[in-house]
N, C-alpha and C positions, 0 to 999 in steps of 0.2 A: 318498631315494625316498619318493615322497607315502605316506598309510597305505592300504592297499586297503579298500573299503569296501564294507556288508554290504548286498546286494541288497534292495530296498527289500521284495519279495514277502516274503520270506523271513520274519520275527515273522509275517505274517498266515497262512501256510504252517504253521509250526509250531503256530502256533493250532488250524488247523483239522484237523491229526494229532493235536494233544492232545485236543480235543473228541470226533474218533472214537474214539481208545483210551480214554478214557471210558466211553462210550456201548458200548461193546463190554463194557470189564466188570461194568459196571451189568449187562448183557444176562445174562453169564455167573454173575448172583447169583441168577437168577430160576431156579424149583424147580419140576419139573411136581407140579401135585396134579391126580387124577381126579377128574372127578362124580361121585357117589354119586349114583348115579339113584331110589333110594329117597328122599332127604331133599333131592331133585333136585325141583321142580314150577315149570311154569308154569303161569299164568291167564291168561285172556282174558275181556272183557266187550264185547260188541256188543249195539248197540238193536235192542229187537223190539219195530218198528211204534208206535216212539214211546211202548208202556206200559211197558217194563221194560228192565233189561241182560241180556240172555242172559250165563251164565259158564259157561266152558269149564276145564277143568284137563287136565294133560299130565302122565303120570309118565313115568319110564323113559327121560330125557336123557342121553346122553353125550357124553365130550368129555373136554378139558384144557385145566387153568388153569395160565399161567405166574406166579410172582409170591415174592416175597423176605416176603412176609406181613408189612412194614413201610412201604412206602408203593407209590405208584402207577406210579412212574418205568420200568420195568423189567415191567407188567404185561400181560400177552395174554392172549386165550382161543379154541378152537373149540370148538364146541359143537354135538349134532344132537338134531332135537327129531323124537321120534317121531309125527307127524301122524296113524298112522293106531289113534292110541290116545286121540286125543283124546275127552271125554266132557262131551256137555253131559247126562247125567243121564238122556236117556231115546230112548231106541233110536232112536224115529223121527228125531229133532233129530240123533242122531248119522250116522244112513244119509242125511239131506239136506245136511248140512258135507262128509260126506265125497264125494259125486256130483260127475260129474264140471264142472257146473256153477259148483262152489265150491271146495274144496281139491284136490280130485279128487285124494284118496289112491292112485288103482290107481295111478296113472301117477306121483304124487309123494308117498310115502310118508314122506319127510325134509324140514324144514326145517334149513338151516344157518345159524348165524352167528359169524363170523370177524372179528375185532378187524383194525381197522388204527394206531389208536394210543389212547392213555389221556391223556385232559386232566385234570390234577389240580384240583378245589378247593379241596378240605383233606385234612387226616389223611385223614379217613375217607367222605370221598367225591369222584366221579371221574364224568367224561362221558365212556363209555366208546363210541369213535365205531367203526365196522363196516361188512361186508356184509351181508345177510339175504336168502338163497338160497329164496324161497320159489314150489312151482308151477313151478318153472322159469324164474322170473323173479329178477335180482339187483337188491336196492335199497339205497342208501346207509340207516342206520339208526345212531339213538343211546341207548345207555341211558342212564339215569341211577343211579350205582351209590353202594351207601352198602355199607362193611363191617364186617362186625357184629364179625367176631371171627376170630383165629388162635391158636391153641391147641391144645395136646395135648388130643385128645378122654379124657373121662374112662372112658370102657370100654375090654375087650380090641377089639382091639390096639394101643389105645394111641396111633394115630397122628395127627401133628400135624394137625392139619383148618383149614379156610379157610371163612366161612359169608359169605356175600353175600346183599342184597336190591335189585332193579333195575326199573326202571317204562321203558313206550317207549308213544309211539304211533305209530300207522300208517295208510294210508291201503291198506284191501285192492284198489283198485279201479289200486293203484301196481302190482300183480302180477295183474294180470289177471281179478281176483276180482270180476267187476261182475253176479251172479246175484240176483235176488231182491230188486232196490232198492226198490222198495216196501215189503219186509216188515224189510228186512237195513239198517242203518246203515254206513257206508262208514268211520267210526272205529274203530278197534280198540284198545283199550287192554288195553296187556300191562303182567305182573304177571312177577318170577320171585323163585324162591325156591331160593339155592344153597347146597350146602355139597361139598367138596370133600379128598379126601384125600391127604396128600404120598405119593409115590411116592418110590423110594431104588432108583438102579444097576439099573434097569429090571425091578426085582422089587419088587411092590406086595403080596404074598401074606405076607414074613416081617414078627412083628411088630416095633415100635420100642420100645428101651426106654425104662420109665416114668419120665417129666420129674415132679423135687421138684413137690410142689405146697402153694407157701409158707402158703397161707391154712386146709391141711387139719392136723387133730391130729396127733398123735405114734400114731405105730399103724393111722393107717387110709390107709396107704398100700399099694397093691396087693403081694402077697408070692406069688411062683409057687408053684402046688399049693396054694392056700389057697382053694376053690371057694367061702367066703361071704364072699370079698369084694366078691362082684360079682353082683348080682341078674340071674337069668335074663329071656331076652328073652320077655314074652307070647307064647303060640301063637297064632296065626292064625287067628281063626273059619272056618270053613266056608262061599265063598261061594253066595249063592240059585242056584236053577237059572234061567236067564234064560228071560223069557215069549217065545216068537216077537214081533216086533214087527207094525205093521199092512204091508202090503206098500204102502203108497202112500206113501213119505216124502214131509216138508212141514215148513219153518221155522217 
């Protein structure tokens, strides 16, 4: 009896089951960290009327980062950016971004952006490719992401943190944004500035315990109930009472 023989499909078949069961648990190494909307910012810089860059900044983003905090393979994120806290610095500039000419916060108060995959370069930086949900319009968008660092943050509580830095540009007039070209630049270059903290078993509240930290002395490692080992956070000055602005906003 001849020998039976092994269907030709079959090695490329198995190939391509082992590739996904790969890719599956690469997926299943990746760890949610939240935003930290405090040490969370973006910027923005648009031309005004050819003298200068208007810049804008953004606190108070949220979202999640997927990521093994060792390389890029395995990493996503969403992320919403709160539009209608944008701040170019002074009332009026702020009451004509936000009209409904140009961002028009009543009606779209969020920007979102949602990874669709991570092209590695190196270690430590990645072109990190996306949607960007802005005004109601969605556009393809890429960052360019360099990571700074992943590490047990050094204060309570202690937890593993993720810090990112990413640059994109944009074309606003791609989402609808065409108000004001005379005065307004149609570029927009973004800034962000992230950092992000690991989450553990869907409770982000309890803390982690404190990771060796090889480079610190003998003694000055964090001890519970030891209240000076840890310098308190500054209190918050008191902010100004805001001036009514003029009622006629203008870029």
């Amino acid at each position: 009896m001849p020998p039976r023989r092994r269907p030709r499909f079959l090695p490329p078949l198995l190939g391509l089951v082992l590739s996904a069961w790969v890719a599956i648990a690469a997926a299943q190494d990746a760890e949610p960290y939240r935003l930290d909307p405090v040490h969370t910012r973006v910027v923005l810089a648009i031309d005004h009327a050819g003298f200068s860059k208007a810049i804008g900044t953004v606190s108070g983003s949220t979202g999640t980062l997927w990521t093994n905090g060792e390389d890029w393979t395995d990493a996503r994120v969403d992320v919403s950016v709160p539009l209608d806290r944008l701040d170019f610095g002074d009332a009026d500039w702020n009451r004509a971004v936000a009209a409904r000419g140009l961002l028009d916060t009543a009606r779209h108060p969020v920007a979102r952006f949602v990874s669709t995959r991570v092209e590695p370069i190196d270690a430590g930086r990645a072109r990190v490719h996306g949607t960007l949900t802005l005004r109601g319009v969605t556009r393809d968008v890429t960052l360019e992401a360099v990571r700074n660092g992943a590490r047990r943050h050094p204060l309570p509580p202690f937890r593993r943190t993720v810090g990112f830095s990413a640059t994109a540009m944009l074309s606003r007039a791609e989402f609808g944004i065409d108000a004001w070209r005379s005065m307004i630049g149609d570029t927009v270059e973004l800034r962000l500035e992230v950092e992000a903290t690991r989450t553990r078993s869907g409770d982000d509240t309890a803390p982690e315990a404190p990771e060796a930290d090889p480079d610190a002395p003998i003694g000055d490692a964090p001890v519970d109930g030891d209240a000076g080992t840890t310098p308190d956070a500054p209190s918050p000055e008191p902010e100004p009472t805001p001036v009514p602005p003029d009622e006629t906003p203008r870029p």
